[in-house]
C-alpha positions as CSV (number, residue, x, y, z in Angstrom):
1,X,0.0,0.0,0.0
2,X,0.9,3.5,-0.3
3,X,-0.3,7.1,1.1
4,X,-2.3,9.2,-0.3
5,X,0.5,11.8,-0.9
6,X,2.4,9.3,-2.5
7,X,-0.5,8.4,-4.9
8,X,-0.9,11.7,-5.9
9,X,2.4,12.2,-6.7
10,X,3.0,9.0,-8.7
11,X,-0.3,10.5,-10.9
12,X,1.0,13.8,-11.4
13,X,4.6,12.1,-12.3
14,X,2.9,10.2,-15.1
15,X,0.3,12.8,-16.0
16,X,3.0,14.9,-17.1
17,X,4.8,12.0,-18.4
18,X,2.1,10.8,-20.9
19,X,2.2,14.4,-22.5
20,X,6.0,14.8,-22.2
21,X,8.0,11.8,-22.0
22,X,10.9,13.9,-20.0
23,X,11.6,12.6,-16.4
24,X,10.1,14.8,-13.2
25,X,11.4,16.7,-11.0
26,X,11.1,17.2,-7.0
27,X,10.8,20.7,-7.9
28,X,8.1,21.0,-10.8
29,X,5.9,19.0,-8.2
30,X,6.7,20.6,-4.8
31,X,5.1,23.8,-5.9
32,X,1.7,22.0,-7.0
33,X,1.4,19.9,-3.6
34,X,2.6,22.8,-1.6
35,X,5.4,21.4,0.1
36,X,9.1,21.2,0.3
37,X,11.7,19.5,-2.8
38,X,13.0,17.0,0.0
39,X,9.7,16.0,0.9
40,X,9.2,15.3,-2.3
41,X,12.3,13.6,-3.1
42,X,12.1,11.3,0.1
43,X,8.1,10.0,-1.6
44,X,9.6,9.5,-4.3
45,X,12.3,7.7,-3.0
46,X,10.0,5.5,-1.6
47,X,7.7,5.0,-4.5
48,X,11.0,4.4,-6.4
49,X,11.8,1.4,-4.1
50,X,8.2,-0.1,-4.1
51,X,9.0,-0.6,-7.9
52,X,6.1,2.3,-9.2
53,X,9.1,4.7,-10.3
54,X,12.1,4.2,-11.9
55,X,15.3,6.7,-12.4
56,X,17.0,7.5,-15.6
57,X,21.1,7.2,-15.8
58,X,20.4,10.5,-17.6
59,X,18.5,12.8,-15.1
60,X,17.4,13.2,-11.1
61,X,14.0,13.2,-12.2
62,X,11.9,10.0,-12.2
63,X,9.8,8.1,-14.3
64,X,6.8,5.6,-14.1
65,X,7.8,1.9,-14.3
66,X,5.3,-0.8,-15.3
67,X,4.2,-1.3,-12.4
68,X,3.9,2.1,-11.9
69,X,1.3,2.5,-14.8
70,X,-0.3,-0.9,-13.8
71,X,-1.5,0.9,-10.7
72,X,-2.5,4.1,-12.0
73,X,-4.7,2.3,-14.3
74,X,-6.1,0.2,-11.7
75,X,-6.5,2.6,-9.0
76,X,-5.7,5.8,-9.8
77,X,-7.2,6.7,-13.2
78,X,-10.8,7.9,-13.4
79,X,-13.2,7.8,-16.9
80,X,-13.0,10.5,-18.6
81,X,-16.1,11.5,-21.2
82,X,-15.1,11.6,-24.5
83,X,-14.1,15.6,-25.7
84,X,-16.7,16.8,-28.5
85,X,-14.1,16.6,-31.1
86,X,-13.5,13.2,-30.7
87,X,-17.2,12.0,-30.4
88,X,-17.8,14.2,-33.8
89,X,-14.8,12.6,-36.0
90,X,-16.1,9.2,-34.8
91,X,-20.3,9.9,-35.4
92,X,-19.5,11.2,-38.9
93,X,-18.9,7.3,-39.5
94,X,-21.0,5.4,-36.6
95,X,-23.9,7.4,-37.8
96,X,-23.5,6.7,-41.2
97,X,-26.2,4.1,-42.3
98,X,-24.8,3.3,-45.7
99,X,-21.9,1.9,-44.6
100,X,-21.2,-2.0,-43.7
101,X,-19.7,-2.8,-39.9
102,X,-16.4,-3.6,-41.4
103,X,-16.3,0.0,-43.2
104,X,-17.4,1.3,-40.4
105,X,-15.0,-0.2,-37.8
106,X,-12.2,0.4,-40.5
107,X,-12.7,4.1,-40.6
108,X,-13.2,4.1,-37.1
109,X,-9.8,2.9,-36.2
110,X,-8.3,5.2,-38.8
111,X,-10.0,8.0,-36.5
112,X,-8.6,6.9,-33.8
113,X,-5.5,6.4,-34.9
114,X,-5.0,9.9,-36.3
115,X,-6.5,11.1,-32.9
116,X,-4.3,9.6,-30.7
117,X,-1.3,8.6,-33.1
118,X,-1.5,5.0,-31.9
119,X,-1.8,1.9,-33.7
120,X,-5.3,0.4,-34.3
121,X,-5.8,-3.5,-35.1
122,X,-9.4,-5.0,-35.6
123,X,-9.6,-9.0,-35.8
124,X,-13.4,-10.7,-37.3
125,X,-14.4,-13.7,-36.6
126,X,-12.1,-16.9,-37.7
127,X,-13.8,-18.5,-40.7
128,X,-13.0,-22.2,-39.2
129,X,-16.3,-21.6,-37.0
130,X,-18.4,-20.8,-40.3
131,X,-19.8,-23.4,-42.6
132,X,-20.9,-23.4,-46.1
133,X,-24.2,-22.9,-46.5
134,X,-25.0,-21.9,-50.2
135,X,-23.3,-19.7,-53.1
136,X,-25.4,-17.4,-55.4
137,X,-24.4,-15.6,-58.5
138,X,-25.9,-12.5,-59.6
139,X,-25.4,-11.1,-63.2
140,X,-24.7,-7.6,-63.4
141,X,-23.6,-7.5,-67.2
142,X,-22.3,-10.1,-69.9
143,X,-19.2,-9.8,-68.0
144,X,-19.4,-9.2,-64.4
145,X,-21.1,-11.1,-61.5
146,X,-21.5,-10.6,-57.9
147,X,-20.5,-14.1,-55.8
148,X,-23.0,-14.3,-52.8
149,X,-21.7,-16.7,-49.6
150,X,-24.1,-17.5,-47.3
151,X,-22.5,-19.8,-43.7
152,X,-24.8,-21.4,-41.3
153,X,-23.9,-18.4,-39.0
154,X,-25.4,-16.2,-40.9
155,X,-22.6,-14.8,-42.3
156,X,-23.0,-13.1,-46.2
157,X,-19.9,-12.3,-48.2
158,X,-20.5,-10.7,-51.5
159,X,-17.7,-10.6,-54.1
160,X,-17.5,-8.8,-57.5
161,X,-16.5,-11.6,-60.2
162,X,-15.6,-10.3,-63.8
163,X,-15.5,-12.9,-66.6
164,X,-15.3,-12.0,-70.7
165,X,-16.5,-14.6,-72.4
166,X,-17.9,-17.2,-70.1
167,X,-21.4,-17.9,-70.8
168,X,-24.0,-17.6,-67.5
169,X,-25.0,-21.2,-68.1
170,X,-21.6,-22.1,-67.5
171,X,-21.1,-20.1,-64.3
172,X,-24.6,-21.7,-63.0
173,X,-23.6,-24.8,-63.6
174,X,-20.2,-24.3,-61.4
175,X,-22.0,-23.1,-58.5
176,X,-25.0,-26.0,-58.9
177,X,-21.8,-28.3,-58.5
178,X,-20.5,-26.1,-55.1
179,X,-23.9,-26.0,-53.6
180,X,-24.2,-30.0,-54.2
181,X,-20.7,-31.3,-53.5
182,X,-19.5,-28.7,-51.0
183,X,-22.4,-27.2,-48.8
184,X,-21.9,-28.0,-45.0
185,X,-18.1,-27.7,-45.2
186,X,-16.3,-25.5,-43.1
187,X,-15.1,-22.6,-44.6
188,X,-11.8,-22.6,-44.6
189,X,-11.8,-25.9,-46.4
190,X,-13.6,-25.3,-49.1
191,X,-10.8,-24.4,-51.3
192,X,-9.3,-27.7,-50.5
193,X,-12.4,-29.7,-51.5
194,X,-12.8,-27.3,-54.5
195,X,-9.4,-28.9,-56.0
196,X,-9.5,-32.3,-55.4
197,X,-13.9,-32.6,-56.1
198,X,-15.0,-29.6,-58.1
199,X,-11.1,-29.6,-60.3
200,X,-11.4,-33.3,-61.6
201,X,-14.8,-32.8,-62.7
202,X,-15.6,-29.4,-63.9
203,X,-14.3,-30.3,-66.9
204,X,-17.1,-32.4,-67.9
205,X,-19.2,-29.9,-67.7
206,X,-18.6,-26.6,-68.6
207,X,-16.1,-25.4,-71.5
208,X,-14.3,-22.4,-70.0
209,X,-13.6,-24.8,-66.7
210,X,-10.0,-23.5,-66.0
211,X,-11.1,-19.9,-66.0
212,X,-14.1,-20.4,-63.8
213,X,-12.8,-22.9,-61.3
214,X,-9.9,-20.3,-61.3
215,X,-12.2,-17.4,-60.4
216,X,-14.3,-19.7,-57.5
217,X,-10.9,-20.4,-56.2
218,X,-9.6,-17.0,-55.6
219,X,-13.4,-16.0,-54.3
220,X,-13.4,-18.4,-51.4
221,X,-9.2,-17.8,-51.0
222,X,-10.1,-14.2,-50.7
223,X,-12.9,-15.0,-48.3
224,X,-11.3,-17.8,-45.4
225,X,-7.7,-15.0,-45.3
226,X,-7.6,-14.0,-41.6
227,X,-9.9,-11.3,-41.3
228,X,-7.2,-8.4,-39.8
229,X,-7.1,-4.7,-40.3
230,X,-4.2,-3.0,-38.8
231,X,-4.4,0.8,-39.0
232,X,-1.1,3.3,-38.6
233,X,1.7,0.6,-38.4
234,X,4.7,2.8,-38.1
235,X,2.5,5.1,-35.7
236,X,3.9,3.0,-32.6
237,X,7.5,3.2,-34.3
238,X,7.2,7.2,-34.0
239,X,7.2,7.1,-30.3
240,X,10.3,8.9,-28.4
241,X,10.4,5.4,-26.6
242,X,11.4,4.0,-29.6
243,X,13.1,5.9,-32.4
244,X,16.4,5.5,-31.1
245,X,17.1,1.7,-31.3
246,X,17.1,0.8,-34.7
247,X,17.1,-3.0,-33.3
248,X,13.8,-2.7,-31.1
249,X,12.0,-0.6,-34.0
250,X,12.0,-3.7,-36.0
251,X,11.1,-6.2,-33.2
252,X,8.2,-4.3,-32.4
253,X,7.0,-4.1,-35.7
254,X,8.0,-7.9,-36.4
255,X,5.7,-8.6,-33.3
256,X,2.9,-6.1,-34.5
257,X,2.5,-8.1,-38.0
258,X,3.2,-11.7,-36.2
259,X,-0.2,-13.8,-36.6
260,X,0.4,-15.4,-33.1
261,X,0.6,-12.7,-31.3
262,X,-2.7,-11.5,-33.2
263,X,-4.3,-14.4,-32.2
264,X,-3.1,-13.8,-28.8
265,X,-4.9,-10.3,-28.9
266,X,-7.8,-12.3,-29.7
267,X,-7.7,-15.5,-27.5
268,X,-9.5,-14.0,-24.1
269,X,-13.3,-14.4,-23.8
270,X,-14.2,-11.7,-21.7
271,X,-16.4,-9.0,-23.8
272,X,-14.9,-6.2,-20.9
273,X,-11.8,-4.0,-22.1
274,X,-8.9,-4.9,-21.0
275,X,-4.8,-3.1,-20.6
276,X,-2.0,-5.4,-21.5
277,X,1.5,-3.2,-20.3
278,X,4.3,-4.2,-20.8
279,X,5.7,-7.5,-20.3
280,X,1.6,-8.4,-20.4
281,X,1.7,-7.6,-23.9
282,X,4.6,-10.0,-24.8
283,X,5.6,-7.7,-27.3
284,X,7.9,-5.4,-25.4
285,X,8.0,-4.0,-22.0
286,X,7.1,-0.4,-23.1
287,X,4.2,-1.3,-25.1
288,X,0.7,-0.7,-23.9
289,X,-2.3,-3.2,-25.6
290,X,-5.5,-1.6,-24.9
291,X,-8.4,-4.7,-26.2
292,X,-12.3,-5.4,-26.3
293,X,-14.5,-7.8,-28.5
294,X,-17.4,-6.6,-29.8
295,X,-20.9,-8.3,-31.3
296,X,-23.1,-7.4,-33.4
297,X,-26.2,-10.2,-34.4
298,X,-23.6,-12.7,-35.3
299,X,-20.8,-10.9,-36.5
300,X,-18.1,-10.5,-33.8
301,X,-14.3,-9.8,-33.3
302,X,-11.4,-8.0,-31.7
303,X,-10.7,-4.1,-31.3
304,X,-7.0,-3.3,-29.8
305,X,-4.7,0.0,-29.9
306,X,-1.1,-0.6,-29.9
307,X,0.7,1.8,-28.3
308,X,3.7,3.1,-25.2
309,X,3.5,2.7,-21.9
310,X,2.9,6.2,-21.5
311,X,-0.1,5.6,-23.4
312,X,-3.2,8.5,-22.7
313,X,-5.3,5.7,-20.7
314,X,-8.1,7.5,-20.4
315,X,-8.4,8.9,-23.3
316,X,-8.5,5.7,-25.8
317,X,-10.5,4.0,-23.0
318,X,-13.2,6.5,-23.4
319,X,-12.6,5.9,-27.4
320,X,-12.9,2.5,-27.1
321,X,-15.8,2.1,-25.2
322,X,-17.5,4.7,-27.6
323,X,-17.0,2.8,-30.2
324,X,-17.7,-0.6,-29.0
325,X,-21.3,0.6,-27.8
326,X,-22.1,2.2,-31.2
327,X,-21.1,-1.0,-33.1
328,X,-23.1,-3.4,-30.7
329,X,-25.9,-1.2,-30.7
């Protein structure tokens, strides 16, 4: 446990340090808690050996360790409403009606992002937990088509197709064979059952076969990739923290483009928001992963900002929760 004093000093310490990452002072703070520099100094020596600040080679002043920011955020932060401006940039696309979920959770982590110069990652639902229910084709032209996939979740994928030259009665008959030989497979197989069930026979049946089995191919290829949208990769790579070691740079972002550790992001079931710092993260120790799922009918996934230690917690958390409450709603 520690005083009251001493939580009020380790807040203002990384207050100021979230908006300047430049170690405090005794000084700055005596004159805000009305008291003397070695009173000061002494707390801070004491907060410094209970592992909540740490001291720079380079400076007298101190910063916030993780454990520091661990329990600011869990006792020492309060919500914070969301400032107008940020509520307007993000209703200009929550409130827009035309637009599908994963428009509008992509334009919404590009808001963020910008705002808070963070890095934004959404993860959808894995496609292993869909099956295949049923593919439609819809003509637009002699040449184009739109693909619609249907899963037993619910789940509809619509893909533009453009063909020269293929008759419609040929691109029929390719999806009468899908919807007899495939239907009820998972997803992310489907590709696989389309080369060694559809391939061998499609020939027997409709003339441009190589073409269209091509085209159905790439369709469902396109549609089982990992659904993952990572907004503002280098923003994290901007950070003071960071722009001096050449060798973490390139870790971090290694880490930040790693599936596993995506699917780490994504592994917890809890729909609450939670803060990864540091070490929690398994990225690196001055890295900050701020995370929530959302759902929506039965559409649902992963929302995380990427960012330093010395991340504005209260700030994206307000963000966040904005954002998953206007997607769920």
């Amino acid at each position: 446990m520690i005083t009251t004093r001493q939580e009020k000093i380790l807040k203002l310490i990384i207050d100021r340090y979230i908006k300047d990452p430049v170690p405090v002072g005794s000084k700055a703070l005596s004159k805000i808690l009305k008291c003397s520099s070695a009173t000061v100094r002494n707390e801070m020596q004491t907060l410094e050996e209970k592992g909540l600040l740490e001291k720079t080679h380079t400076s007298s002043g101190r910063i916030p360790s993780e454990s520091g920011y661990r329990y600011y955020v869990d006792n020492l932060m309060q919500p914070k409403e969301m400032n107008a401006d940020d509520m307007m940039k993000l209703n200009i696309v929550l409130k827009n009606q035309q637009l599908a979920l994963n428009d509008v959770i992509s334009k919404s982590l590009q808001i963020i992002s910008d705002i808070t110069n963070y890095t934004t990652i959404a993860l959808g639902t894995s496609s292993h937990n869909n099956l295949l229910k049923q593919i439609e084709v819809v003509p637009l032209d002699e040449e184009s088509f739109i693909v619609i996939i249907v899963t037993d979740k619910g789940y509809v994928e619509h893909k533009n197709l453009r063909l020269n030259e293929v008759s419609l009665d040929d691109i029929k008959k390719t999806v009468n064979l899908i919807n007899t030989l495939i239907v009820g497979t998972p997803i992310d197989e489907v590709n696989r059952k389309l080369e060694y069930e559809i391939k061998p026979i499609i020939g027997n049946y409709v003339m441009q076969h190589e073409r269209i089995y091509e085209a159905f191919y790439n369709v469902f290829n396109d549609f089982t990739k990992e659904d993952v949208n990572i907004v503002g990769r280098h923003k994290i790579l901007e950070q003071p923290e960071f722009t001096t070691n050449i060798d973490r740079i390139k870790e971090i972002y290694n880490k930040i483009e790693d599936r596993e550790f995506l699917q780490k992001i994504e592994e917890d079931d809890d729909n609450n928001i939670k803060v990864y710092i540091g070490d929690e993260t398994g990225i690196e120790k001055d890295v900050t992963v701020i995370k929530t799922k959302f759902k929506k009918g039965k559409e649902e996934g992963t929302i995380a900002i990427v960012g330093p230690n010395r991340m504005d917690y209260d700030r994206v958390l307000s963000m966040l929760e904005y954002l998953k409450e206007n997607i769920e709603r």
